[in-house]
C-alpha positions as CSV (number, residue, x, y, z in Angstrom):
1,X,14.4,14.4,-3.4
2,X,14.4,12.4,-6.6
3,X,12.8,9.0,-7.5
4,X,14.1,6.5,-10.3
5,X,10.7,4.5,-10.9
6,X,13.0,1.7,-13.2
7,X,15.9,1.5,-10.6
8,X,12.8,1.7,-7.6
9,X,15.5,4.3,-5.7
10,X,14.9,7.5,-3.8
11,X,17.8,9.9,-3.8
12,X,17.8,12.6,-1.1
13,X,20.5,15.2,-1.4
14,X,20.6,18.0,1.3
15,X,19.3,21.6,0.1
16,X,22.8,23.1,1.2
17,X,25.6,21.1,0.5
18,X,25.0,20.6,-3.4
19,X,28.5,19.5,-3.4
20,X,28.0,15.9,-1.5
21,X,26.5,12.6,-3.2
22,X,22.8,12.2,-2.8
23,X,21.9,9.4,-0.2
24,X,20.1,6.7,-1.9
25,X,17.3,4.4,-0.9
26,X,16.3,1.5,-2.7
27,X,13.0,-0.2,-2.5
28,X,10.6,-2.8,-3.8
29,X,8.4,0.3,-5.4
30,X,8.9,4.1,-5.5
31,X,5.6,5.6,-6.5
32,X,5.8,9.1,-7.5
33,X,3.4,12.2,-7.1
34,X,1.5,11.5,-9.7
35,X,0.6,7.8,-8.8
36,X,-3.1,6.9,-8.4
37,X,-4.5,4.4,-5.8
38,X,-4.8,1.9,-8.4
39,X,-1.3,1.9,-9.5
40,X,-0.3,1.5,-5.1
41,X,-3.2,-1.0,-4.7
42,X,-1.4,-3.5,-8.3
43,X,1.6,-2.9,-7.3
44,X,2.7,-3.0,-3.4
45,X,-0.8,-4.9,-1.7
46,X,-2.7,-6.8,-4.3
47,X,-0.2,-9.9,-4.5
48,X,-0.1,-9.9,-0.9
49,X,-4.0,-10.7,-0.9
50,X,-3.9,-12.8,-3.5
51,X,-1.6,-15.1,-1.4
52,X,-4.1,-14.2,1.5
53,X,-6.9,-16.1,-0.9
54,X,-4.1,-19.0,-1.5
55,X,-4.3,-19.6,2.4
56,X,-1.2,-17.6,3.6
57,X,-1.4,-14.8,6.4
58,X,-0.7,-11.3,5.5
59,X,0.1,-8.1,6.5
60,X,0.3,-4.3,4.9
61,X,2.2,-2.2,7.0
62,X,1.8,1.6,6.4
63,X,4.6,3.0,8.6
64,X,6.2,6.7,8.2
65,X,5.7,10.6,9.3
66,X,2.8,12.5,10.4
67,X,1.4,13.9,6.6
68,X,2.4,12.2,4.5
69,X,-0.4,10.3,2.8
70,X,-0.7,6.9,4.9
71,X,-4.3,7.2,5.7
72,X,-5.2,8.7,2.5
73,X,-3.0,6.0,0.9
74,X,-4.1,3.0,3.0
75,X,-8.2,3.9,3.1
76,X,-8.7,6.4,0.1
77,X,-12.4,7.6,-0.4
78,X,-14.2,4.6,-0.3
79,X,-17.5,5.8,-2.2
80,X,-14.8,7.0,-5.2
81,X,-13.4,3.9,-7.2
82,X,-10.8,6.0,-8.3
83,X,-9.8,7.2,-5.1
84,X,-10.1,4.1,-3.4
85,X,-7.3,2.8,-0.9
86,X,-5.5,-0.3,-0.4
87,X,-8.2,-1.7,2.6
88,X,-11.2,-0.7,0.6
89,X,-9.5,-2.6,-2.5
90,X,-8.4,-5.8,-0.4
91,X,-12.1,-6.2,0.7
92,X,-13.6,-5.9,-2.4
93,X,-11.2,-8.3,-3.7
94,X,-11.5,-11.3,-1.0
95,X,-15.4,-10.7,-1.4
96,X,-15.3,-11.4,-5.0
97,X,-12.7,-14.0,-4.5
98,X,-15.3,-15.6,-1.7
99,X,-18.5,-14.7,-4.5
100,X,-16.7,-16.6,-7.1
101,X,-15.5,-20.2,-5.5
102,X,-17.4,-22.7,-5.8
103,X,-20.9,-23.3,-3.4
104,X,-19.3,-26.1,-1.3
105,X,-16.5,-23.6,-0.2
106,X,-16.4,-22.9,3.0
107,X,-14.3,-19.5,3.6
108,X,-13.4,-17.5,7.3
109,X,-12.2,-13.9,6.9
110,X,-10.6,-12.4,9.8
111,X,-9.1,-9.3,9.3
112,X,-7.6,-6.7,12.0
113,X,-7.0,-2.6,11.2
114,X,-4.5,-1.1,14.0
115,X,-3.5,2.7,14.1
116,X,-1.3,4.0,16.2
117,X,-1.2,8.1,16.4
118,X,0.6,9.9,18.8
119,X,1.7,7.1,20.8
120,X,-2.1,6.1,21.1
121,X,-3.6,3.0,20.1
C-alpha cells in the first residue's frame, strides 16, 4: 500500500503479482501513519461542524475493518489534547461556538453517537 497525500490516492498492489498495475483509490483526504488527530480533526470533520454552527445537519461517518483506528480516530484520549478525536474536538468547538455568540442567542444542540460492532447496535 502506498498513499500520494498531493494526488489524495491510495495505491494497493498485491504482494505477489509485482507485475500488474497497482489499484488506485482516490479520495477527499489520505492521511498517512504519521498523521496526528489534529491534522484528521482540520482536515476531514471540522468544516463539517462549522456548517453545523451555520445551521446545516451533519454527519461523520467512520465506516471500515475491525482494527484499524476508527475508535481511536473518532474519540482519541479525551483528557490528552494532543490525542484528542474528532467527537471530543466537535464538542469543544460547538461549546465555544455557543460561549462566544452573542447573549440573546438562543442555541439547541442535539447530537447522536451510534456504533455498530459485530452486527450489534
Amino acid at each position: 500500500v502506498e498513499l500520494d497525500t498531493e494526488l489524495k490516492q491510495v495505491y494497493v498492489t498485491k504482494p505477489d503479482d509485482g507485475e500488474q498495475r497497482p489499484k488506485t483509490f482516490t479520495f477527499d483526504s489520505v492521511f498517512p501513519p504519521s498523521s496526528t488527530q489534529e491534522m484528521v480533526w482540520e482536515l476531514s470533520a471540522k468544516h463539517i461542524v462549522d456548517s453545523v454552527l451555520e445551521g446545516y445537519n451533519g454527519t461523520i461517518f467512520a465506516y471500515g475493518q475491525t482494527g484499524t483506528g476508527k475508535t481511536f480516530t473518532m474519540e482519541g484520549v479525551v483528557d490528552d489534547e494532543k490525542l484528542r478525536g474528532i467527537m471530543p474536538h466537535a464538542f469543544h468547538h460547538i461549546m465555544e461556538a455557543v460561549e462566544g455568540a452573542a447573549s440573546n442567542t438562543e442555541f439547541l444542540v442535539r447530537v447522536s453517537f451510534l456504533e455498530i460492532y459485530n452486527d450489534q447496535v
